[in-house]
C-alpha positions in Angstrom: 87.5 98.8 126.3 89.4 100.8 123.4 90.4 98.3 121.0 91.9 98.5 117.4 89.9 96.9 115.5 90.4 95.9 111.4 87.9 97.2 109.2 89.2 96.0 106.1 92.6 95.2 103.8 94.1 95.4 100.7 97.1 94.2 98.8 99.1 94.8 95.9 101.8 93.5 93.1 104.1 94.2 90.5 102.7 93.3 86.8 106.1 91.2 86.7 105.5 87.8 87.6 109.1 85.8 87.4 108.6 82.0 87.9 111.2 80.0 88.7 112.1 79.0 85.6 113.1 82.4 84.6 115.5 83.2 87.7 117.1 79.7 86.4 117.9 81.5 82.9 119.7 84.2 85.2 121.7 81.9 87.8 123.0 79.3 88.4 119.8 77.4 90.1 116.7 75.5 89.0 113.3 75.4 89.9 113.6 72.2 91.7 116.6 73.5 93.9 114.6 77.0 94.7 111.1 74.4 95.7 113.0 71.8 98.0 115.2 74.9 99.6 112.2 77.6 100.3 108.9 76.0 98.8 109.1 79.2 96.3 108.0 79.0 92.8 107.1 82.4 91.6 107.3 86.1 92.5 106.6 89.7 91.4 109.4 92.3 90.2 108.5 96.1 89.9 109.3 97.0 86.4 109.1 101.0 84.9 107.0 103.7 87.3 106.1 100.8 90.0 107.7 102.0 93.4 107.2 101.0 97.5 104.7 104.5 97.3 102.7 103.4 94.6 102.4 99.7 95.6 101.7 101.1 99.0 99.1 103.4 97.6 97.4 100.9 95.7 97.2 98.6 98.6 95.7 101.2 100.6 93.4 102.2 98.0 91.9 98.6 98.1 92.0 98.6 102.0 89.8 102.1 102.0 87.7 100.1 99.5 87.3 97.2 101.5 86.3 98.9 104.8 83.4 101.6 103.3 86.0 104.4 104.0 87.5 107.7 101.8 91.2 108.8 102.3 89.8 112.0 104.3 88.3 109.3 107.0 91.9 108.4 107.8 94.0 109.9 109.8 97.4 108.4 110.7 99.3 106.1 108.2 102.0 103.8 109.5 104.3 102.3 106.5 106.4 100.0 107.1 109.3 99.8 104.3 113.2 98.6 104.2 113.0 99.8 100.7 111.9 103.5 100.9 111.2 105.5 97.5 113.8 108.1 99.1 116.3 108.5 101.9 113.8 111.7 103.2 110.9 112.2 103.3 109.2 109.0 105.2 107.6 107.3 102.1 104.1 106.9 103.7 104.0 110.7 103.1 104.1 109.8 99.3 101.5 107.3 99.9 99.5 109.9 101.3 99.7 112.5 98.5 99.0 109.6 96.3 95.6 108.6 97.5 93.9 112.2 98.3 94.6 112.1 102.3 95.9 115.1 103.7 96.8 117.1 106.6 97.1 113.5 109.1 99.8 111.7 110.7 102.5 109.9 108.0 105.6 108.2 108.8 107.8 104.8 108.0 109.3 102.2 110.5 112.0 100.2 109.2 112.2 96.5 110.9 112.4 95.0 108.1 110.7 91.6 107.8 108.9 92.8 111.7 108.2 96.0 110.4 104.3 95.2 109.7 104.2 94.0 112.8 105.9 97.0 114.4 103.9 99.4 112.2 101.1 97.6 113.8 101.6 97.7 117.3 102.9 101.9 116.7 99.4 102.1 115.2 97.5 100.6 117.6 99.2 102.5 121.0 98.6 105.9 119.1 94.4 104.9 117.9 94.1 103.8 121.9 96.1 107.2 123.1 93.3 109.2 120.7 95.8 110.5 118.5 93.7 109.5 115.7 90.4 107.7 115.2 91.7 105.5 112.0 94.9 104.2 110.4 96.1 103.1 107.7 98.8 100.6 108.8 101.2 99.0 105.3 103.9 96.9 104.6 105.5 97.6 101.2 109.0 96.8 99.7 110.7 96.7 96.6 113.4 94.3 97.9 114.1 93.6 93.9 116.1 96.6 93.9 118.8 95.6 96.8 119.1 92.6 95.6 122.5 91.3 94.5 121.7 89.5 90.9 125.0 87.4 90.8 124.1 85.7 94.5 121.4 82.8 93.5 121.1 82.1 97.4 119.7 85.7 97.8 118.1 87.3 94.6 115.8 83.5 94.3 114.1 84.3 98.1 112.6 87.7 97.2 110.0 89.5 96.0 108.4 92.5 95.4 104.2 93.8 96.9 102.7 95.6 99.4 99.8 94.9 101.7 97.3 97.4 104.3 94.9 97.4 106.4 92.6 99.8 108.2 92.4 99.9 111.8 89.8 101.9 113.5 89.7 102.7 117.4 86.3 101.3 118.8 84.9 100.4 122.1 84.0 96.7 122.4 83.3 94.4 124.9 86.0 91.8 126.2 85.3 89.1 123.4 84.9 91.3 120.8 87.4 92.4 118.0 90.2 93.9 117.6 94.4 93.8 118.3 94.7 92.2 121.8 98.1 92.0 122.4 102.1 92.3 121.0 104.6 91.0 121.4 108.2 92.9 120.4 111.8 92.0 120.5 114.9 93.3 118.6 118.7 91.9 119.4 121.2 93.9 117.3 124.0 91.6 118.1 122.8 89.6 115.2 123.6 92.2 112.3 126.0 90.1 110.5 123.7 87.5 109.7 121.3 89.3 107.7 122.1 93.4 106.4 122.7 95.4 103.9 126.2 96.5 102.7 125.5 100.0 102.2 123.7 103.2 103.6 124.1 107.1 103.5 125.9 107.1 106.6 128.2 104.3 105.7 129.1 104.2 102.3 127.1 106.4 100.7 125.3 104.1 98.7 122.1 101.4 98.7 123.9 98.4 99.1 122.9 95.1 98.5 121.4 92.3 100.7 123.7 89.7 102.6 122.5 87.0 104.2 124.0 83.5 105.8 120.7 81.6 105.5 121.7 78.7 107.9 121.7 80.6 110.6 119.0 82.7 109.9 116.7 79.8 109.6 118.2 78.5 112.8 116.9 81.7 114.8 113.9 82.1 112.9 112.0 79.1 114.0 113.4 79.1 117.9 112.4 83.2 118.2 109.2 82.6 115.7 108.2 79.5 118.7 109.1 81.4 121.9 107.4 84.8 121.1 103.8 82.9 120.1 104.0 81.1 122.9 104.7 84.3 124.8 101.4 86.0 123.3 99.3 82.9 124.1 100.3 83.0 127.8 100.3 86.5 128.4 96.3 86.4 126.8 95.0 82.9 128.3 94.7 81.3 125.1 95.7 78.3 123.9 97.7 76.7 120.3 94.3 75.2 120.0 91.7 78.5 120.3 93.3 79.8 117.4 91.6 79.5 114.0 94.5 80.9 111.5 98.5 82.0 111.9 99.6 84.7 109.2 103.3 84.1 109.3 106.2 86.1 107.9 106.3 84.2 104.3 110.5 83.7 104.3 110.5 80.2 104.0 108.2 77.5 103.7 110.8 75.2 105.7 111.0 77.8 108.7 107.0 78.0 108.5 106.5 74.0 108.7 109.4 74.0 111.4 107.6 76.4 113.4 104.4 74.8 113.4 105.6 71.3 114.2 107.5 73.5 117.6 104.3 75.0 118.6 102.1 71.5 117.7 99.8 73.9 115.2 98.1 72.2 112.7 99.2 72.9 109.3 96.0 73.5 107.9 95.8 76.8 110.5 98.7 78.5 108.7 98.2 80.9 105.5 101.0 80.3 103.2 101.6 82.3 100.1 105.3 82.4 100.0 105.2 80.2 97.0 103.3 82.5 94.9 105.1 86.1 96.0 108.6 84.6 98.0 109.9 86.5 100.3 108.1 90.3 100.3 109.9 91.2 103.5 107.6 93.8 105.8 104.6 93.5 103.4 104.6 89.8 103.6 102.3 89.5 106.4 99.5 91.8 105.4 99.7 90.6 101.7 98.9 87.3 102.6 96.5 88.6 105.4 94.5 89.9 102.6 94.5 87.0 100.0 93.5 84.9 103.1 90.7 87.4 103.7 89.4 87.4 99.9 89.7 83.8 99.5 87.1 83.8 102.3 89.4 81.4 104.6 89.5 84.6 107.6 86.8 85.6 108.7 84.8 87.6 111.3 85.5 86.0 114.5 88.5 84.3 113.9 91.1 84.7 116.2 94.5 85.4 113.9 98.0 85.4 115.2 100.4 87.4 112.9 104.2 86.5 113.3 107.7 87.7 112.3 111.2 87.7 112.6 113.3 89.7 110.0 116.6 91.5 109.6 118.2 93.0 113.2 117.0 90.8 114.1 114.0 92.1 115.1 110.8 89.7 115.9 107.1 89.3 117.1 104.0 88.0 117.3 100.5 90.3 117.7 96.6 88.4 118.6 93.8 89.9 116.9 90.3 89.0 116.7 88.5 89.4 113.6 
């Protein structure tokens, strides 16, 4: 069968590392009242010339690097972004330009915190339809600039990065490697609880984030539960046969919540949310990648990403390493 399968990642941040401490000097918080509330103790800021593009770009670059590959090997880039450099064109067209890959497929999907997870299933239907033979598939944000500086229950949560990977279309056998199955949900009826106040058909302007954590949180973990367990019974596997969950790094609360729902040993889930908060669509592949290059994932595993973000939108994809 045609499967998807990852030939390498990469991941990239902002020179700016802000550690609790330093929000504290900015708001009314502390770094014990950001630990107990979200497990968060640092995070990245892009500063002068860093932008979604070039974190995207430099992600990339190290994703090309990591699977053997040059830009003109790729042939379709998915980015997924709630922060794009510009209203038009789709970022992952700047991305493009930036590393020397020309002439492919390049466009953005905004699901916010799902939007890696989107990008990756968009991705993955268009390598098995033969529209291209590789992708580049990223999440990159530069949440730091929507952020609302006066709200300490907003700006502490978020960060800045951007993570890739490359996927290339290959015929393996049952067993073998590859994406196996996604999982997608949206429900729009749920915009109030997590937006932002502003757009170029609205106001005319960015905006700024708003959120009402409580019963975001609330969502998160029953959505985060359901749509796993979806993925494990439409494939025939079980909590047990799988060796590592990359999870959406919004919360450390929601990610211990969701475990203890789903009876997942904690040991099986990649956290990084403490050292880069909240990075919103490039969450997932940035900690993909520093789970990779710690040497934790390996070839083999079987690795369930997982979502939910702003829409809300949600999901859950199974790939084999």
């Amino acid at each position: 069968m045609i499967r998807s399968v990852v030939r390498g990642s990469g991941s990239a941040l902002p020179k700016r590392a802000v550690p609790n401490a330093e929000m504290a000097l900015m708001v009314d918080t502390s770094d014990e009242w950001i630990v107990e509330r979200t497990g968060i103790r640092n995070r990245h800021i892009a500063g002068e010339g860093e932008t979604t593009a070039t974190l995207a770009a430099e992600a990339a670059t190290k994703a090309l690097e990591s699977a053997g590959l040059v830009p003109s090997d790729i042939g379709l880039i998915v980015l997924a972004t709630a922060t794009p450099d510009q209203t038009f064109p789709a970022t992952a067209t700047k991305v493009q330009d930036l590393i020397g890959c020309h002439g492919g497929i390049a466009f953005d999907v905004a699901a916010v915190c799902s939007g890696f997870l989107y990008a990756l299933a968009t991705a993955d239907s268009m390598l098995r339809a033969g529209m291209a033979k590789r992708a580049l598939v990223i999440g990159a944000e530069t949440f730091s600039r929507i952020l609302d500086w006066e709200d300490r229950t907003t700006c502490v949560l978020f960060g800045d990065g951007a993570g890739a990977i490359v996927l290339e279309a290959q015929d393996v056998a049952e067993d073998g490697p590859g994406v196996i199955f996604t999982q997608l949900h949206a429900d729009g009826a749920h915009n109030e609880l997590l937006y932002v106040d502003g757009g170029p058909s609205t106001t005319g302007t960015v905006g700024k984030l708003r959120m009402k954590g409580r019963e975001v949180f609330r969502h998160a973990v029953t959505n985060l539960a359901s749509v796993l367990e979806t993925v494990l019974a439409e494939t025939g596997f079980a909590v047990a046969d799988i060796d590592w969950v990359v999870p959406h790094q919004a919360n450390a609360r929601i990610l211990d919540a969701t475990a203890r729902k789903l009876g997942l040993e904690p040991g099986k889930v990649i956290v990084t949310v403490d050292r880069h908060a909240n990075t919103s669509a490039a969450s997932v592949p940035l900690a993909f990648d520093t789970a990779v290059r710690d040497g934790r994932i390996k070839p083999g595993d079987l690795v369930m990403f997982e979502a939910m973000g702003g829409g809300f939108t949600w999901g859950a994809s199974l790939v084999r390493m």
